[in-house]
C-alpha positions in Angstrom: -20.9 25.5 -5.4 -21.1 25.7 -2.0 -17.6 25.0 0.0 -17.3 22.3 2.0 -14.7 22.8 5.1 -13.1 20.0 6.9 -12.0 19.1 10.3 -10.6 16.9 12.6 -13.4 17.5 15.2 -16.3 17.1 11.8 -14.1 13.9 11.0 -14.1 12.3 14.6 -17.6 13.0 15.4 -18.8 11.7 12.1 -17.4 7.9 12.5 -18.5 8.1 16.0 -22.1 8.4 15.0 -22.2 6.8 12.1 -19.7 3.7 12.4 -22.6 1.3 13.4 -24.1 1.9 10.1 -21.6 -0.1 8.3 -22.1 -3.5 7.1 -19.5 -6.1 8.0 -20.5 -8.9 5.8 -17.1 -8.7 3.4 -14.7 -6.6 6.6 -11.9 -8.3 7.5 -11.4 -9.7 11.0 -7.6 -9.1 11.0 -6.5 -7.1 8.0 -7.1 -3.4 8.9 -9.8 -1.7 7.6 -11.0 1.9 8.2 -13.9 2.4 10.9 -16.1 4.2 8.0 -15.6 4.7 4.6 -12.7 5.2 2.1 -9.2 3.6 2.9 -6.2 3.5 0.0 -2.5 4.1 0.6 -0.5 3.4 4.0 1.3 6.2 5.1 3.3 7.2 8.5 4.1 3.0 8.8 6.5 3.4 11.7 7.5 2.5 15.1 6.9 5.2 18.5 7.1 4.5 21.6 6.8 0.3 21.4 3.9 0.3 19.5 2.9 0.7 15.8 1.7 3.5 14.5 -0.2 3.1 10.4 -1.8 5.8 9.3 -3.3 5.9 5.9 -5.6 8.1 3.0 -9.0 8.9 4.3 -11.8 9.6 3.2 -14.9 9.0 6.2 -17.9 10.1 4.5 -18.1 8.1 1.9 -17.1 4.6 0.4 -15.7 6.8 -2.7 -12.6 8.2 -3.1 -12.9 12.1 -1.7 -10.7 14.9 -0.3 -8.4 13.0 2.0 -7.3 13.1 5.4 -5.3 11.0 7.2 -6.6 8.1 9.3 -4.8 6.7 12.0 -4.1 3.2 13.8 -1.8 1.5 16.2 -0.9 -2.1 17.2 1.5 -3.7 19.9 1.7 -7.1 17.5 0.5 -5.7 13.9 -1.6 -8.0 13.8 -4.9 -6.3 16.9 -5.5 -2.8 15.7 -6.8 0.0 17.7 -8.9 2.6 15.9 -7.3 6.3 17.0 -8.5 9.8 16.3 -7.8 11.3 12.4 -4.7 12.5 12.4 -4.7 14.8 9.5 -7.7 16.8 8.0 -7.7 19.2 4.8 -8.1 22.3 6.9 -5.1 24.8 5.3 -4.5 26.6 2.5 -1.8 24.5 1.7 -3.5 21.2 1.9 -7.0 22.5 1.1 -7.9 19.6 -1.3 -6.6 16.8 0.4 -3.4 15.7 2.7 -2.3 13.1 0.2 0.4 10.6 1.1 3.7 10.3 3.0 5.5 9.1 5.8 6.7 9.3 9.1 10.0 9.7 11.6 11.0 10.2 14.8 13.0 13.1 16.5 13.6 14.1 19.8 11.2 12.1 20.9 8.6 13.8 18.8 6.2 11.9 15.6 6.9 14.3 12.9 4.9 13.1 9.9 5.9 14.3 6.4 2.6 14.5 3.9 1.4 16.2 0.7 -0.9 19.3 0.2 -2.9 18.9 -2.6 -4.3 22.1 -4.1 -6.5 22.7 -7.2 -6.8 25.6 -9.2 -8.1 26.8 -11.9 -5.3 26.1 -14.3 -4.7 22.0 -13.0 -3.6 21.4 -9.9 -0.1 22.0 -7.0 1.4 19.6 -5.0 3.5 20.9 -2.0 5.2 19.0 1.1 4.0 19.6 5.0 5.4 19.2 8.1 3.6 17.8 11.3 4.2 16.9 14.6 3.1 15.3 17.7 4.5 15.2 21.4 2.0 11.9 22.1 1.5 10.2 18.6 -2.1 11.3 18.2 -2.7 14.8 18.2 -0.8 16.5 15.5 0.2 20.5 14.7 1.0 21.5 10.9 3.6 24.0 11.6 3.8 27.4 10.4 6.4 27.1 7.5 4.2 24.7 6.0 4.7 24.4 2.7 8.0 23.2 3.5 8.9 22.2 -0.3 7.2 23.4 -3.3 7.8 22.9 -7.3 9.7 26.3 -7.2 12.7 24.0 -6.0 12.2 22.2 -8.5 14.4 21.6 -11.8 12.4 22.6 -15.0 12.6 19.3 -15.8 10.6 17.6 -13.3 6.6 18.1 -12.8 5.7 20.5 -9.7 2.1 18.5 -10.5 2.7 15.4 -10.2 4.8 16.0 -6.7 4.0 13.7 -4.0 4.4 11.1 -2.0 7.2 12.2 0.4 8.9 8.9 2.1 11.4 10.5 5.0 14.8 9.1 6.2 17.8 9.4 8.2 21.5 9.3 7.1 24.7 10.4 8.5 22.7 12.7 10.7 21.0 14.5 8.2 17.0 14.0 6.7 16.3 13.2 3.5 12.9 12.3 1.4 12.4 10.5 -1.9 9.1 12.2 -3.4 7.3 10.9 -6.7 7.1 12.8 -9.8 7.2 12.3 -13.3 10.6 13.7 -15.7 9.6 16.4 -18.9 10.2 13.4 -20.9 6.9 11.6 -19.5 8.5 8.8 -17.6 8.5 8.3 -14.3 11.6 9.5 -11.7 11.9 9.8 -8.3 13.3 13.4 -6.7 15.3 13.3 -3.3 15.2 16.2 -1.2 17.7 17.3 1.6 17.3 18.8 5.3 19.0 19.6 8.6 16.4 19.9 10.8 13.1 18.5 9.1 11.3 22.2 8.7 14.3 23.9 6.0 13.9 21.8 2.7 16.2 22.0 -0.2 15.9 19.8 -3.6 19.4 17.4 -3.4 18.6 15.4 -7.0 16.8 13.4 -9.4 17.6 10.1 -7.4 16.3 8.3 -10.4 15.1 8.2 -13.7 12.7 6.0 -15.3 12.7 4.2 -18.9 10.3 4.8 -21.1 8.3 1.3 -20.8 8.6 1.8 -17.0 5.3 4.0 -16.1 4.6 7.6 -16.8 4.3 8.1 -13.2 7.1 7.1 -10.1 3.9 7.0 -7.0 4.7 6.5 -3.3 8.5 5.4 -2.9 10.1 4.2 -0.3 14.1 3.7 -0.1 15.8 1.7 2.8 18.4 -0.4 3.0 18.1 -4.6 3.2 20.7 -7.4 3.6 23.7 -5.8 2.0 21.3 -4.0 -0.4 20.1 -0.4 -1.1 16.5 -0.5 -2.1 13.8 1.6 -3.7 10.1 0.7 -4.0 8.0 3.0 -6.3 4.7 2.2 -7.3 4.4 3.0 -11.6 1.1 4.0 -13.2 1.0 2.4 -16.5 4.2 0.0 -15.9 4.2 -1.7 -19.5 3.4 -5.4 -19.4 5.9 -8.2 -19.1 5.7 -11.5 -19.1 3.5 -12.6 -15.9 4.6 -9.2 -14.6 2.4 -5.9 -14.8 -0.4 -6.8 -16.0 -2.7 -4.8 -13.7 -3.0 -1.0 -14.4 -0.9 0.1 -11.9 1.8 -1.7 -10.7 4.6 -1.5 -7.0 8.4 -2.9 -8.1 11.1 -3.5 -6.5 14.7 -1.7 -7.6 17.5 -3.2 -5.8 21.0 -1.4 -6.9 23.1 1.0 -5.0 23.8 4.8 -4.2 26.0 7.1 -5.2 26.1 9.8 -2.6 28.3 12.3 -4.3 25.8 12.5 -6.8 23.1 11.6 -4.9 21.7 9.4 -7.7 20.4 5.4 -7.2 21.9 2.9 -9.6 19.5 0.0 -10.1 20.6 -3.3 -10.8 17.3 -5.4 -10.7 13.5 -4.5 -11.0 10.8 -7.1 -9.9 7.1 -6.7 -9.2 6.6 -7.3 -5.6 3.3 -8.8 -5.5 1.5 -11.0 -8.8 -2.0 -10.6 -7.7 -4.8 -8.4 -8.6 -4.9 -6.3 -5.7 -1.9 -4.9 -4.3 -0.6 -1.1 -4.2 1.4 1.7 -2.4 3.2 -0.6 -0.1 5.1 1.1 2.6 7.8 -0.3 4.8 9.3 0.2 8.5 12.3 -1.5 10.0 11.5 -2.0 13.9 13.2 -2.5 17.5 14.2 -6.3 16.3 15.8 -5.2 12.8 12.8 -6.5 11.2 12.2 -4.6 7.3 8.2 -4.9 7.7 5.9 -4.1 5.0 2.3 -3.1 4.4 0.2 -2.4 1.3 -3.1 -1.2 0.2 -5.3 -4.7 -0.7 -7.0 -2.9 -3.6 -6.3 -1.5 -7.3 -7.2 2.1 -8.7 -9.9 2.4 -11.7 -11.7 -1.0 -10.5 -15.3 -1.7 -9.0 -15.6 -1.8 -5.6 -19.1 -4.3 -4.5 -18.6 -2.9 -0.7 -19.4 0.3 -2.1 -21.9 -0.8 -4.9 -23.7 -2.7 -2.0 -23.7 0.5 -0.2 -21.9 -1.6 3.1 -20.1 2.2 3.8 -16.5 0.9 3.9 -14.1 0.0 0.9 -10.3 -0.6 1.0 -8.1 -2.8 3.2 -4.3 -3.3 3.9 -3.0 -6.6 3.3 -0.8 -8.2 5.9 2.4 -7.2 7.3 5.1 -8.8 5.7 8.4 -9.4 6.5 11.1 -8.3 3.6 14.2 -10.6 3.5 16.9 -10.8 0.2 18.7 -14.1 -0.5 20.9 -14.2 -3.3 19.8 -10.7 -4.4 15.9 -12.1 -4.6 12.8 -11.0 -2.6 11.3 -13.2 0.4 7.9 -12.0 1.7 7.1 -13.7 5.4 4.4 -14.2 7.1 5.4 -12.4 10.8 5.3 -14.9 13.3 2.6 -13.0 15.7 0.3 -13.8 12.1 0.7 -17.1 12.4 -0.5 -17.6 16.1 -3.5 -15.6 15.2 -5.0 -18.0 12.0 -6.8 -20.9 12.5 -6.0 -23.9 10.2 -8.5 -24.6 6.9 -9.4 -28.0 5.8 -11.0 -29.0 2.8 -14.9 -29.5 2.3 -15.3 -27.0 5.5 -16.3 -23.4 5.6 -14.0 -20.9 6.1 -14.6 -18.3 8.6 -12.6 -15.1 9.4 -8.8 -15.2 9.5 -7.4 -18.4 8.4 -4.6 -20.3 6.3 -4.3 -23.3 4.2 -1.0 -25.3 3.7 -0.1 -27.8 0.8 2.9 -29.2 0.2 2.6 -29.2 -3.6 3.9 -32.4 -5.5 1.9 -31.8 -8.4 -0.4 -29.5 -9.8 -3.4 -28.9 -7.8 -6.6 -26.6 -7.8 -8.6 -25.2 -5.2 -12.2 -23.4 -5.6 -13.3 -21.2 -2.4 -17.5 -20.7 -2.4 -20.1 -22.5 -4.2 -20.7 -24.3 -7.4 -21.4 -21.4 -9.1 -20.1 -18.6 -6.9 -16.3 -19.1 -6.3 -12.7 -17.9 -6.5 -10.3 -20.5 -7.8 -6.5 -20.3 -7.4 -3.9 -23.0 -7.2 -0.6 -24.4 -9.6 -1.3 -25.5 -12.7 2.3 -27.5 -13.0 2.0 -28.2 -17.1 3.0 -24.4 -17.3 4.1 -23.7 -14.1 2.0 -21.2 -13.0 0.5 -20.1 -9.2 -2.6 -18.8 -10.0 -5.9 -16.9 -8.9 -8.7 -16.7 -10.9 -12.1 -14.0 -10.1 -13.7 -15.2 -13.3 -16.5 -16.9 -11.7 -17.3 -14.5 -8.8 -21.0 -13.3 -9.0 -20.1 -10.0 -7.8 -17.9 -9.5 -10.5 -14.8 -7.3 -10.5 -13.0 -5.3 -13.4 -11.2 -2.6 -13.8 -9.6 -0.3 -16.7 -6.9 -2.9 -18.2 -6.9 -3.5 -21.7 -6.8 -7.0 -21.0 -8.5 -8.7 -18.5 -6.9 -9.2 -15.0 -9.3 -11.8 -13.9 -6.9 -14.5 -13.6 -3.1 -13.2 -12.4 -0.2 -15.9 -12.2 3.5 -16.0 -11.5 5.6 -18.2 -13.0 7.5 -20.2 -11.1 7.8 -24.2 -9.8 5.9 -24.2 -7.0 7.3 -26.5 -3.8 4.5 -25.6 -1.2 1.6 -23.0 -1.0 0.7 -21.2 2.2 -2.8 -19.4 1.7 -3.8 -17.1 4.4 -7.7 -16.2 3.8 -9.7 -13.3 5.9 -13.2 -12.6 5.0 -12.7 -11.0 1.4 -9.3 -11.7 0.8 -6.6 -14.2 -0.2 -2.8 -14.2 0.0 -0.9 -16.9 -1.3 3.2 -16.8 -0.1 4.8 -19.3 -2.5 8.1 -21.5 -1.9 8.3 -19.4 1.6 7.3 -16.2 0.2 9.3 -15.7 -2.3 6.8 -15.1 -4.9 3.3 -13.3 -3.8 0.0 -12.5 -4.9 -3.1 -10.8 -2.9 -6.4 -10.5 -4.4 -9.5 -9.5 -2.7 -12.7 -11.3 -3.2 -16.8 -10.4 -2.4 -18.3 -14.0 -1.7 -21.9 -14.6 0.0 -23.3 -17.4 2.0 -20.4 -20.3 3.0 -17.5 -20.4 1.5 -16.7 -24.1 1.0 -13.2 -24.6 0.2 -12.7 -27.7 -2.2 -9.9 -29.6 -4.1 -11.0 -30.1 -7.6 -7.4 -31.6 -9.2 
């Protein structure tokens, strides 16, 4: 077979020519999409020079999942986005089979992002960690040291294949990085690396290990600290399921706990799923000039259909919105950012919804919506018998499944609901419950009008 090189140039010149090709019937009007082609994971969600910068895993010529690069945005609210050149293309060695995820930081005024090489061979695959940087936040140099941390450093124990997913941080004047991996003992845990100046890597810990029922898999972490709180996001493949928790394949959760820095190990003390719908993955956060913890994730779910790409429409992925992350009394508030909420126009019922919008009920008593037609249409609402917030895809025509055991065509959380704010965009719905402090996203493929209607 023939090898196929990649560029940034090849990238570039590609969605220039071919981005009026796409079909926009289902593409959001203000949740960001990619130009052309494949989107999945945030990555590099940070703030340079006043404006913010989301990068995110690439792959332009095809509505498939393929070797990725990294593609690049930037916003002043987060809520306009302004397409920018690819920032990261599979050109090295050490990255030859895609720049997989990570993160980004400042220093000295620079954009250094912090990425995974992904590299198969003929005996499975290596994961490595790169370095890049920028003087201007748009053209980016892989520096020559690259790979900057390799399975070598690693502990027997832990996978140097499964090895990714660096999420960079500062403390006490010194860099760290929690990367994903997965533990001999096929559970997922979370390795913390340790450096001076960003380029000279050095393996700190296992920051933590996962139980058994917890994933086989720790992807995409991200650690920060929150309202009196340190905090770890991970993103488990195969997270067992609990209650109204888990249920889809793979699953993002919340540990909230603390550090021990002598050992360098994290202590949780709670573990929620962050987000109860059918399509929510990867999240990524930032905290920006105002103190704001903000966070984004991908508005999709791995091993499921895609009809954007089965309709051949050239595009398939989304991030949901920006949320803002608050903790009261030790729980998880999701808020709708303020900037949002001047942007959406108000829904009322029996009317077609167009673009980006939100509906508000003040819930007395249970109550059920259907979004579409009489026999093409998403249904969600509070069924207050078993006090459940719910969205159900059963009855979409384009029909959407994935590789669950059990079907996640309905998802609910539990919980008595006291008001419901729904924010729609063309193929998507999130519903923020009681102020956000329960969640759930799902995406959506719905022709013609979509009549939104009370039918309890």
């Amino acid at each position: 077979m023939e090898k196929v090189t990649y560029t940034l140039d090849k990238a570039n010149r590609y969605i220039t020519e071919q981005q009026k090709s796409v079909i926009q019937d289902f593409k959001a009007v203000n949740h960001l999409t990619a130009p052309i082609g494949w989107m999945n994971d945030p990555n590099g969600f940070i703030q340079y020079k006043g404006e913010y910068h989301l990068f995110y895993q690439y792959y332009p010529y095809d509505s498939a999942w393929g070797p990725m690069h990294w593609g690049h945005a930037k916003s002043k609210d987060l809520v306009n986005w302004e397409h920018l050149p690819v920032a990261l293309a599979p050109d090295q060695e050490y990255d030859r089979n895609g720049c997989f995820s990570g993160s980004a930081i400042v220093k000295d005024d620079q954009l250094w992002l912090m990425y995974t090489g992904h590299i198969e061979e003929e005996d499975g695959v290596r994961q490595v960690q790169n370095m890049a940087y920028s003087e201007d936040g748009i053209h980016f140099t892989k520096i020559k040291q690259n790979p900057v941390a390799t399975g070598e450093m690693l502990p027997e124990e832990v996978s140097f294949r499964d090895f990714r997913d660096p999420k960079v941080f500062e403390k006490d004047e010194r860099y760290y990085s929690v990367v994903a991996s997965q533990h001999k003992d096929q559970v997922g845990c979370i390795v913390l690396l340790g450096s001076d100046d960003l380029v000279d890597w050095h393996f700190e810990s296992i920051f933590l290990k996962g139980e058994a029922h917890q994933g086989h898999v720790f992807e995409c972490p991200d650690f920060f600290g929150l309202d009196g709180k340190e905090c770890l996001i991970v993103s488990p493949m195969r997270y067992e399921r609990e209650g109204d928790s888990f249920h889809n394949i793979n699953s993002s959760v919340l540990f909230t706990g603390k550090v021990d820095w002598d050992s360098k190990q994290f202590i949780p003390d709670s573990v929620e799923e962050i987000d109860h719908g059918q399509d929510f993955y990867a999240p990524q956060t930032l905290v920006d000039d105002q103190g704001r913890r903000i966070m984004v994730a991908w508005m999709q779910m791995w091993g499921r259909n895609i009809p954007s790409h089965e309709l051949g429409h050239k595009w398939a992925g989304a991030m949901t919105l920006p949320r803002q992350l608050e903790l009261i009394d030790g729980k998880l508030y999701q808020r709708i950012l303020p900037s949002t909420e001047t942007a959406m126009t108000p829904v009322y019922l029996n009317e077609p919804i167009r673009g980006f919008s939100r509906f508000q009920v003040e819930v007395v008593e249970g109550v059920h919506y259907q979004l579409g037609t009489t026999d093409d249409f998403l249904s969600f609402g509070y069924n207050a018998d078993a006090e459940e917030v719910y969205i159900d895809r059963s009855h979409l025509k384009q029909a959407i499944s994935g590789e669950e055991t059990i079907s996640t065509s309905r998802r609910f959380v539990s919980c008595r609901a006291e008001k419901l704010d729904v924010v729609f965009d063309c193929n998507s719905i999130e519903i923020f419950v009681n102020d956000g402090r329960e969640v759930l996203s799902a995406t959506y493929y719905l022709t013609g009008e979509k009549y939104l209607t009370k039918v309890s």
